[in-house]
ZABANU-660566 format. One record per residue (C-alpha): residue number from 1; x, y, z. Coordinates in nm, 4 decimals, always signed. Layout:
BEGIN
[pagu NUM,[X,Y,Z]] ...
***
This chain:
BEGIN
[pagu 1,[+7.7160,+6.2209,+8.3093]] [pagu 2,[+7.7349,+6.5075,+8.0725]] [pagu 3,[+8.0295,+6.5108,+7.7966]] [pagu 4,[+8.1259,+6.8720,+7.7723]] [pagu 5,[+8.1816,+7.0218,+7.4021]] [pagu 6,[+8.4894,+7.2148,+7.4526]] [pagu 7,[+8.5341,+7.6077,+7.3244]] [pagu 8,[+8.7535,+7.6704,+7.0364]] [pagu 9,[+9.0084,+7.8316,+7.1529]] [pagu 10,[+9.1481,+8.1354,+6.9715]] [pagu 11,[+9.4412,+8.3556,+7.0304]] [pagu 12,[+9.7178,+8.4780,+6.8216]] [pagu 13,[+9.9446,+8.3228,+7.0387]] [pagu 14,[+9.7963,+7.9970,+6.9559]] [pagu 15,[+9.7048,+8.0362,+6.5967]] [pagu 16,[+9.9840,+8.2285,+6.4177]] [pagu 17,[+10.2989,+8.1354,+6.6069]] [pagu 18,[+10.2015,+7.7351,+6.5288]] [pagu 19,[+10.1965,+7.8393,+6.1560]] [pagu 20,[+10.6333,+7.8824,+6.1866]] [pagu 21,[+10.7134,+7.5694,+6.3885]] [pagu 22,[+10.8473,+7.2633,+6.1831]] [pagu 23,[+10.8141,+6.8918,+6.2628]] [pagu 24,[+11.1964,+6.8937,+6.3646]] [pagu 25,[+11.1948,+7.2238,+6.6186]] [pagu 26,[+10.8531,+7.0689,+6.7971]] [pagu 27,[+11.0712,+6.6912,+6.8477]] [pagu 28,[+11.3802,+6.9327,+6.9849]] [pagu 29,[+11.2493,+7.1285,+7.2250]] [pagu 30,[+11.0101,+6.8368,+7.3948]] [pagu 31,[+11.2774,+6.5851,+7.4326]] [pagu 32,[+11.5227,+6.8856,+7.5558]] [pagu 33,[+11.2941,+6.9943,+7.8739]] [pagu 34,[+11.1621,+6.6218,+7.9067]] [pagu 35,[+11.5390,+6.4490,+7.9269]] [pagu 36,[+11.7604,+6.8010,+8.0053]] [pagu 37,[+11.5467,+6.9940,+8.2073]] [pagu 38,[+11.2983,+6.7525,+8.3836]] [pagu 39,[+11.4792,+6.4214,+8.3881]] [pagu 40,[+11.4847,+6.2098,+8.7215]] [pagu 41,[+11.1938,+6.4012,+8.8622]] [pagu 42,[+10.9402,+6.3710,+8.5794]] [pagu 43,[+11.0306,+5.9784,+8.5976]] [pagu 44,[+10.9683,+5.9095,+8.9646]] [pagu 45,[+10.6731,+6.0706,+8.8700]] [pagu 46,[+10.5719,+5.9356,+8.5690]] [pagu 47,[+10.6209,+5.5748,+8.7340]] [pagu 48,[+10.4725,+5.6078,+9.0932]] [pagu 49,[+10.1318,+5.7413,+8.9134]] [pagu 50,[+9.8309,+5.4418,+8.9585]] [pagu 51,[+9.5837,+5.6530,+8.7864]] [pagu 52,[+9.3791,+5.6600,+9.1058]] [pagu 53,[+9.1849,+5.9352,+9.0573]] [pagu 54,[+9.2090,+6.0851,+9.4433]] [pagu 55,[+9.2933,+6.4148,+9.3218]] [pagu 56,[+8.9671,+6.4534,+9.0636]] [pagu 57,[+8.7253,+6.6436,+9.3214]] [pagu 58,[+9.0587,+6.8688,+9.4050]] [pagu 59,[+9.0471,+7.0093,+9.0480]] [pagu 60,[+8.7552,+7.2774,+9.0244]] [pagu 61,[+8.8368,+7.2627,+8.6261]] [pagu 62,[+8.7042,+6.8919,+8.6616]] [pagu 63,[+8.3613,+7.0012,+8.9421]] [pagu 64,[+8.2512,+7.2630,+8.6964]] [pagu 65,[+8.2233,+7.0645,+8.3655]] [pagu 66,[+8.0173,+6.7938,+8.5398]] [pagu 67,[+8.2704,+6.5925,+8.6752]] [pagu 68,[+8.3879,+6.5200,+8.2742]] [pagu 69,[+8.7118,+6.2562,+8.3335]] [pagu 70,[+8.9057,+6.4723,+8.0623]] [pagu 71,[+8.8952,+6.7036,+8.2930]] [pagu 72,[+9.0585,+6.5445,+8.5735]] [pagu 73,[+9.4162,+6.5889,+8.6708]] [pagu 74,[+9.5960,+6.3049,+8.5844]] [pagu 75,[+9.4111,+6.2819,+8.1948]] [pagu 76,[+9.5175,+6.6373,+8.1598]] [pagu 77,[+9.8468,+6.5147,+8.1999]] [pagu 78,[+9.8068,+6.2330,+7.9962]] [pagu 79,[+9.6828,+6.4116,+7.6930]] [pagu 80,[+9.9837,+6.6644,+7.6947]] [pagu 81,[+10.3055,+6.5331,+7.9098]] [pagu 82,[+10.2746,+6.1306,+7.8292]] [pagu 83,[+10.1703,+6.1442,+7.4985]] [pagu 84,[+10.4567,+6.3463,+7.4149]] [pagu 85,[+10.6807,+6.1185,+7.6013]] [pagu 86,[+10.4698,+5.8342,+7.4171]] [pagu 87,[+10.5231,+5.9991,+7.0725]] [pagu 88,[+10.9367,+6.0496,+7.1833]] [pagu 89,[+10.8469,+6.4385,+7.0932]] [pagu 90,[+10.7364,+6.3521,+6.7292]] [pagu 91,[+10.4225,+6.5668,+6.7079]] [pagu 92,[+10.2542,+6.8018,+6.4328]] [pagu 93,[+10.1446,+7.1684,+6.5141]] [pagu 94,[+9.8221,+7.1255,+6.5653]] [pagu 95,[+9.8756,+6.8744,+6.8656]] [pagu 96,[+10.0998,+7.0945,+7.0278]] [pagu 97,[+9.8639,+7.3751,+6.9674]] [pagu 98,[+9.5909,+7.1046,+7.1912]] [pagu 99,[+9.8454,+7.0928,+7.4673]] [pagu 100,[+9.8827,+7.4611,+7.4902]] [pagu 101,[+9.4854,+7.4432,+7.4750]] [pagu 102,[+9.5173,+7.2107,+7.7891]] [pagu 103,[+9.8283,+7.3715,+7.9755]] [pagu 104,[+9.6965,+7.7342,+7.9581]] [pagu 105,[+9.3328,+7.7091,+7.9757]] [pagu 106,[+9.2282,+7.3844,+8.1860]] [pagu 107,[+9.4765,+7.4260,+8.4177]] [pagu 108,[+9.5569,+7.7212,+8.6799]] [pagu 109,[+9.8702,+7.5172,+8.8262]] [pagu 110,[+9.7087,+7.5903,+9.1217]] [pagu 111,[+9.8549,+7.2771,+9.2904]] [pagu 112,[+9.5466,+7.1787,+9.4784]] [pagu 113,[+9.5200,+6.8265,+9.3167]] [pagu 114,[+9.8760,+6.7436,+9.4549]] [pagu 115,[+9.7491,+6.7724,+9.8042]] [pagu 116,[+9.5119,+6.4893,+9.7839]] [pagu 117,[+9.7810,+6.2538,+9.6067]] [pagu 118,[+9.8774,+5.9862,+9.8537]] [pagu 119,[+10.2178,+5.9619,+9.6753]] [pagu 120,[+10.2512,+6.3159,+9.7055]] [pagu 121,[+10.2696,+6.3962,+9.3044]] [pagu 122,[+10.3094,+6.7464,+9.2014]] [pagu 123,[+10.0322,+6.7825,+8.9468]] [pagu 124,[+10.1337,+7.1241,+8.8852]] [pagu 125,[+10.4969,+7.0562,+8.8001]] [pagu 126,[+10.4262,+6.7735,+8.5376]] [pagu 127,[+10.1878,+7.0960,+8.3894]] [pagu 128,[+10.4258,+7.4005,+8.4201]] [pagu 129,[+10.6359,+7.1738,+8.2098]] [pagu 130,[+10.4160,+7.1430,+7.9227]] [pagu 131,[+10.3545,+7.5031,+7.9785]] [pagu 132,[+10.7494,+7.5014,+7.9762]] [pagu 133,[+10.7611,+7.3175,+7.6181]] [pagu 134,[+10.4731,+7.5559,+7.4976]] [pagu 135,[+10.6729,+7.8840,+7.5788]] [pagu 136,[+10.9626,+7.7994,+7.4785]] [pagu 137,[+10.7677,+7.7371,+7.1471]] [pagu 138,[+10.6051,+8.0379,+7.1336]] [pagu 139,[+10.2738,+7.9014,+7.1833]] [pagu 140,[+10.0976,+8.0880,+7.4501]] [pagu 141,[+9.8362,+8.3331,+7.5067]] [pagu 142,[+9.9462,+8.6524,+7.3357]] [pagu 143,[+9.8579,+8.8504,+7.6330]] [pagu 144,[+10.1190,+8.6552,+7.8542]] [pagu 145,[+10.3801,+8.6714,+7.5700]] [pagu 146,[+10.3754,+9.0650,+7.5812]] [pagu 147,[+10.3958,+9.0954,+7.9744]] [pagu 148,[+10.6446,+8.8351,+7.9175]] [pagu 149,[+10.8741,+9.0642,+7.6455]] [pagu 150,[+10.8140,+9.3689,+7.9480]] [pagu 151,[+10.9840,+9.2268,+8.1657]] [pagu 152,[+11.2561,+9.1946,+7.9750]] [pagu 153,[+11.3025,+9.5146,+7.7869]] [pagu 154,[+11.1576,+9.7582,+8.0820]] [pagu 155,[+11.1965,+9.4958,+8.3905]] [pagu 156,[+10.7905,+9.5480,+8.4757]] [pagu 157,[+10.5010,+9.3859,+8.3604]] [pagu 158,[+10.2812,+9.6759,+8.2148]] [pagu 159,[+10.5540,+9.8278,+7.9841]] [pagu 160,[+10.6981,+10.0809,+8.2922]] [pagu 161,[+11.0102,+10.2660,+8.2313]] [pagu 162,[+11.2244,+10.3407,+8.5164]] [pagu 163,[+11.1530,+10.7165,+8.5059]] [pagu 164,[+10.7400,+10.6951,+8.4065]] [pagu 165,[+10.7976,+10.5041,+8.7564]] [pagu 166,[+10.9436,+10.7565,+8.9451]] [pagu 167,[+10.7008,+11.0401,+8.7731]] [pagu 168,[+10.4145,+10.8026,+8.9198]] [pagu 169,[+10.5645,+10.7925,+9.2801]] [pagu 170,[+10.6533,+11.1759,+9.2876]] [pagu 171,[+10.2822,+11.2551,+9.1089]] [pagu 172,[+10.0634,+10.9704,+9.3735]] [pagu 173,[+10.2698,+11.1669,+9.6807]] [pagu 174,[+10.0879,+11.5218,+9.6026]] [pagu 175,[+9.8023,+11.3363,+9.5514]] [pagu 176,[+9.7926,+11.2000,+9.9315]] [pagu 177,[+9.9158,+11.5290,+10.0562]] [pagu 178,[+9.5750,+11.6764,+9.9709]] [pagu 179,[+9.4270,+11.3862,+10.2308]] [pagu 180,[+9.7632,+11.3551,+10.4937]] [pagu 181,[+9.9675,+11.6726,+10.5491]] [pagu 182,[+10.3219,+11.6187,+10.5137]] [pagu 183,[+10.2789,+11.2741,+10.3506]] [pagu 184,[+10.6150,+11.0889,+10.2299]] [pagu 185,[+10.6722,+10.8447,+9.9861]] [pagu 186,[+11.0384,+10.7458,+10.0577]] [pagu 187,[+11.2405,+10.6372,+9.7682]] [pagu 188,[+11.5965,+10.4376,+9.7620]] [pagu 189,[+11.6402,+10.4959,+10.1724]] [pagu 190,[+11.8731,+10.2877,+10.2855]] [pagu 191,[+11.8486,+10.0601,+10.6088]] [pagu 192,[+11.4564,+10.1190,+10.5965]] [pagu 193,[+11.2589,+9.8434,+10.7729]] [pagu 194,[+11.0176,+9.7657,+10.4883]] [pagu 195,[+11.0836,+9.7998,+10.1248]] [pagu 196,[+10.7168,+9.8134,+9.9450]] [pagu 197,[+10.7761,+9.6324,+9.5716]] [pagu 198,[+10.4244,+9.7089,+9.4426]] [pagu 199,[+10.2086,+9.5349,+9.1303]] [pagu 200,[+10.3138,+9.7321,+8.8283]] [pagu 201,[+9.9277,+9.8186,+8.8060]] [pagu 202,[+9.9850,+10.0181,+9.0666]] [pagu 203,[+10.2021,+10.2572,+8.8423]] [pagu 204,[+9.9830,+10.2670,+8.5256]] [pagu 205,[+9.6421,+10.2357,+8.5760]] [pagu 206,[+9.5513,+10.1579,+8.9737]] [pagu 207,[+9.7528,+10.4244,+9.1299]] [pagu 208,[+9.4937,+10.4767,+9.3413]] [pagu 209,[+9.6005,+10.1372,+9.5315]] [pagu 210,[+9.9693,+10.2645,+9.5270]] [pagu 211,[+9.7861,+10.5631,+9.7223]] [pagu 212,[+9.6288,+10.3655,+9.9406]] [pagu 213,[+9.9381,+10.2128,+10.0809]] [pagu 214,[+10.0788,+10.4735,+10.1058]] [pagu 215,[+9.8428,+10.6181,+10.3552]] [pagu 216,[+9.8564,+10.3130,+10.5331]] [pagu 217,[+10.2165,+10.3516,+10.5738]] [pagu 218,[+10.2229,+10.7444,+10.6643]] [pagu 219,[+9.9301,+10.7342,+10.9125]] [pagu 220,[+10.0658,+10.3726,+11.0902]] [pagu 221,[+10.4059,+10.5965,+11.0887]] [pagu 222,[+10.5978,+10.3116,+10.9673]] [pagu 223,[+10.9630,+10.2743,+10.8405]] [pagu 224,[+10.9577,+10.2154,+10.4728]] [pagu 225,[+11.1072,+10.2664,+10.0983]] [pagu 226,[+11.0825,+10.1753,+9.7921]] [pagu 227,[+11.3651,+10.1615,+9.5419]] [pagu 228,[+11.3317,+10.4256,+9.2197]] [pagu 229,[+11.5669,+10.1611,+9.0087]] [pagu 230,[+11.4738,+9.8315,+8.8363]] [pagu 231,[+11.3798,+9.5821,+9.0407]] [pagu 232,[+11.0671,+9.7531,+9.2193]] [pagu 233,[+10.7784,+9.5727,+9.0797]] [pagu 234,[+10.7014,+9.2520,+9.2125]] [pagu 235,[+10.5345,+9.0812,+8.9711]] [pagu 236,[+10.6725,+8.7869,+8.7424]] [pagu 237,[+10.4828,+8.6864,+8.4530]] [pagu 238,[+10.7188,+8.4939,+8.2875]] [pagu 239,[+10.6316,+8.2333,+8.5493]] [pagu 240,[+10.3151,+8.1721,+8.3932]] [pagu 241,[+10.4446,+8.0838,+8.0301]] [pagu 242,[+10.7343,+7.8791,+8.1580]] [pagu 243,[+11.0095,+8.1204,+8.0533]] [pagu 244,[+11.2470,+8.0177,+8.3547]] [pagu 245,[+11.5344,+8.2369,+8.1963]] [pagu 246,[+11.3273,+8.6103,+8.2454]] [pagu 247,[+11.1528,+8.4657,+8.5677]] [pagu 248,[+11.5239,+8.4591,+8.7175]] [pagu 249,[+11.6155,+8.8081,+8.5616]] [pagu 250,[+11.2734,+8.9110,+8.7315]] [pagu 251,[+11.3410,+8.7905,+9.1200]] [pagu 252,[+11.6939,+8.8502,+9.1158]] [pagu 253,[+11.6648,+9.2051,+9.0097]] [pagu 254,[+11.3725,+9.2212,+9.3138]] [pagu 255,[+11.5831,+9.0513,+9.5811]] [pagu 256,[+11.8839,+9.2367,+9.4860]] [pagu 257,[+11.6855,+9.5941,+9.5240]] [pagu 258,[+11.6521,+9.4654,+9.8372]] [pagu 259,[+11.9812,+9.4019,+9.9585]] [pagu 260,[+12.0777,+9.7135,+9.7905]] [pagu 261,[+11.8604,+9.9086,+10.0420]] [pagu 262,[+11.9832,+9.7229,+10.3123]] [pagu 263,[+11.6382,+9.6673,+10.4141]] [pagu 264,[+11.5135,+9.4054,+10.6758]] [pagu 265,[+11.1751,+9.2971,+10.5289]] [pagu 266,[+11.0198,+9.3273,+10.1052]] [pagu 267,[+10.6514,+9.3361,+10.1581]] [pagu 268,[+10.4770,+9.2623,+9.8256]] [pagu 269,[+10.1521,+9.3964,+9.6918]] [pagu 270,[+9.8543,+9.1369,+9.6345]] 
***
C-alpha cells in the first residue's frame, strides 16, 4: 500500500485567523458544541463505534489515495472529534488548524459512509461538528467565510442586493422576449402554483440559466413567481462552515417568501 504525502494546505482562512485564537477560546468553544450542542447524540455515537471499517470503500476520499487508512471514515473522525474529546478541548492552534485541514478538505459530508454502517452511524454528523467547532472559530476556507458574511448582510450568497436582484429579473425578461414574444417573468404574485427560488449565480454571473428557466416556464405555460424581496435565493452556505445561526436566518427567510406568496410548491434551482 502506498502512504500518501498530504498537500499543505493554505488559505487565509486557515493561516491568519489561527494566529488570534488563544489556548483558553480553542478549550471553550470545543467543550461548548461537544457537551451543549452535541451531547447525548455524539455519545451513543461515540460508544456504539467498533472501528469496523465497513464504511472505508463508501468514502471516495479513502479509494482515491490508495485505500490510505487515514483516509477512512472513522480515523478522520478520530484525528479531529475524539482527540478533542480525548484532550477535554485543551488543544494549540496549530492542531485545530489540522482538524479544519481534515473537516473541510477530506471530507464532503456527503454521508455515503453512514449507509454502509450496520449501527447506522452518521459519519457526517460527528464531521459537520468539527466543521461546527472550526466555524465558530473562524477557521475555514476564506471563500466559505465571505459567502457566509453575504448571507447575512445582503441575504444571498454572491453579495446580491435586493434591488441589483430585481434589475436582473426585469433586464433577463427583455432578454427572452427577443426569443418568446410576450415572455413574463412574474414577480411577488400571490397564490401562484410554483415559486422559482433560483442559485444566486443565476443573478450575477449565469443569468443565462435564470433565462433558461424562464423559457421553460413561459413555453410549458406554467403558473409561477418568484418573490422580488429577501428570501429568493435558495442557496445556504452557511451550512457548509457550520454556522447554524445564519443557516436558520437563510431557510426561514426562503420558507417564509413562500408562505408570503401563498404559493403551493418552491421549486429550487440545482
Amino acid at each position: 500500500m502506498i502512504k500518501m504525502q498530504r498537500k499543505t494546505v493554505t488559505d487565509q482562512g486557515f493561516d491568519e485567523t489561527v494566529k488570534n485564537l488563544t489556548p483558553e477560546k480553542i478549550e471553550k468553544t470545543i467543550n461548548y458544541v461537544l457537551k451543549k450542542e452535541a451531547a447525548a447524540r455524539l455519545k451513543a455515537y461515540v460508544e456504539t463505534c467498533v472501528h469496523c471499517g465497513l464504511c472505508n470503500e463508501a468514502c471516495h476520499f479513502y479509494l482515491s489515495y490508495d485505500r490510505d487508512p487515514s483516509y477512512s471514515p472513522v480515523s478522520k473522525v478520530r484525528q479531529t472529534l475524539w482527540d478533542m474529546m480525548k484532550k477535554k478541548g485543551k488543544v494549540d492552534a496549530e492542531t485545530l488548524k489540522m482538524y479544519a485541514r481534515i473537516g473541510y478538505t477530506e471530507c464532503n459530508i456527503c454521508r455515503r459512509c453512514s449507509m454502509y454502517c450496520p449501527f447506522g452511524i452518521d459519519m457526517g454528523y460527528l464531521m459537520i461538528l468539527v466543521r461546527r467547532i472550526c466555524g465558530l472559530l473562524k477557521v475555514a476556507p476564506l471563500y466559505l467565510q465571505d459567502q457566509g458574511y453575504s448571507h447575512m448582510y445582503t441575504y444571498s450568497q454572491s453579495w446580491v442586493a435586493q434591488d441589483d436582484w430585481v434589475d436582473t429579473v426585469q433586464f433577463v425578461e427583455e432578454e427572452i422576449r427577443m426569443d418568446i414574444k410576450n415572455a413574463r417573468i412574474p414577480l411577488d404574485k400571490e397564490g401562484a402554483e410554483i415559486m422559482y427560488s433560483p442559485h444566486s449565480l443565476e443573478a450575477k454571473f449565469k443569468t443565462n440559466l435564470l433565462a433558461n428557466i424562464a423559457k421553460i416556464m413561459n413555453v410549458a405555460k406554467i403558473d409561477w413567481t418568484m418573490p422580488s424581496f429577501d428570501g429568493w435565493d435558495s442557496t445556504n452556505q452557511a451550512m457548509h462552515v457550520g454556522d447554524h445561526e445564519t443557516m436558520g436566518m437563510v431557510e426561514r427567510m426562503h420558507f417564509n417568501a413562500g408562505f408570503k406568496l401563498k404559493v403551493k410548491k418552491i421549486v429550487t434551482s440545482e
